[in-house]
N, C-alpha and C positions, 0 to 999 in steps of 0.2 A: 131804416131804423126798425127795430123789432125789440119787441117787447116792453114792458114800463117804465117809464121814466124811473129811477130809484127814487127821485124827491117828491114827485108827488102822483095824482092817482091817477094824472092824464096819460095816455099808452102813447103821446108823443111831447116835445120838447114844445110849447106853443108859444113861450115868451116871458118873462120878467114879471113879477108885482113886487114891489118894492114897500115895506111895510116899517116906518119905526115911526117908534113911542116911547116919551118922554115921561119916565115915574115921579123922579123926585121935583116936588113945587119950589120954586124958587122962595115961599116965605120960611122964614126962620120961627122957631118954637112950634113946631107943628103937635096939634093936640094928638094921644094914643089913640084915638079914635079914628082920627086922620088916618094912623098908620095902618089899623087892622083893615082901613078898609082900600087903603092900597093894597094889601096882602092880599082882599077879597077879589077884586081887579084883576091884579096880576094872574091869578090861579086862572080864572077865565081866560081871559085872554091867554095862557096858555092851552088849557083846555081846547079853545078853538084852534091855536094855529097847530097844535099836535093834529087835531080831528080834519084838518085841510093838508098836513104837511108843510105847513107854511112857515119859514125859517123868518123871525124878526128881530130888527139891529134895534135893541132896547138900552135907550138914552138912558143914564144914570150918572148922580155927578160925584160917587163913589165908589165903585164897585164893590171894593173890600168892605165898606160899611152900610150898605143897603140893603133892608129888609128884603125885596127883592130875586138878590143876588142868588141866591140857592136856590130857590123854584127856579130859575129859568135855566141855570146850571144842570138842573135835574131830567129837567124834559127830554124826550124822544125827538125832539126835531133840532137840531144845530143852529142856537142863532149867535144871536155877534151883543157884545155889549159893547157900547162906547160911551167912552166920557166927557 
């Protein structure tokens, strides 16, 4: 093998890290406060797995209605959402 892995910064293929996380809380009536700061959250946690390359399968029990959904949509690194 020669040259960079394309997914991340290591210049060989060394192995798997498997990363998912779960946004929306299971209670109902969550206060806007709750929400901005999932918002707050999320944006980190992209921020890092962009700055590592590290693609994350981010649980959501909406896709289509989750604050969420657009940042992780937006990122530089390809992750996976599931429902």
């Amino acid at each position: 093998m020669s040259g960079k892995n394309a997914r991340t910064w290591q210049p060989y293929h060394v192995g798997h890290f498997l990363l998912t996380i779960q946004l929306d809380s299971v209670a109902v009536g969550r206060r806007l406060a709750e929400q901005a700061e999932l918002g707050a959250v999320t944006r980190r946690l992209i921020a890092l797995a962009e700055s590592q390359r590290l693609p994350i399968t981010w649980a959501v029990s909406d896709p289509a209605h989750s604050a969420a959904t657009s940042l992780i949509l937006q990122s530089s690194v390809d992750h996976e959402l599931a429902i």
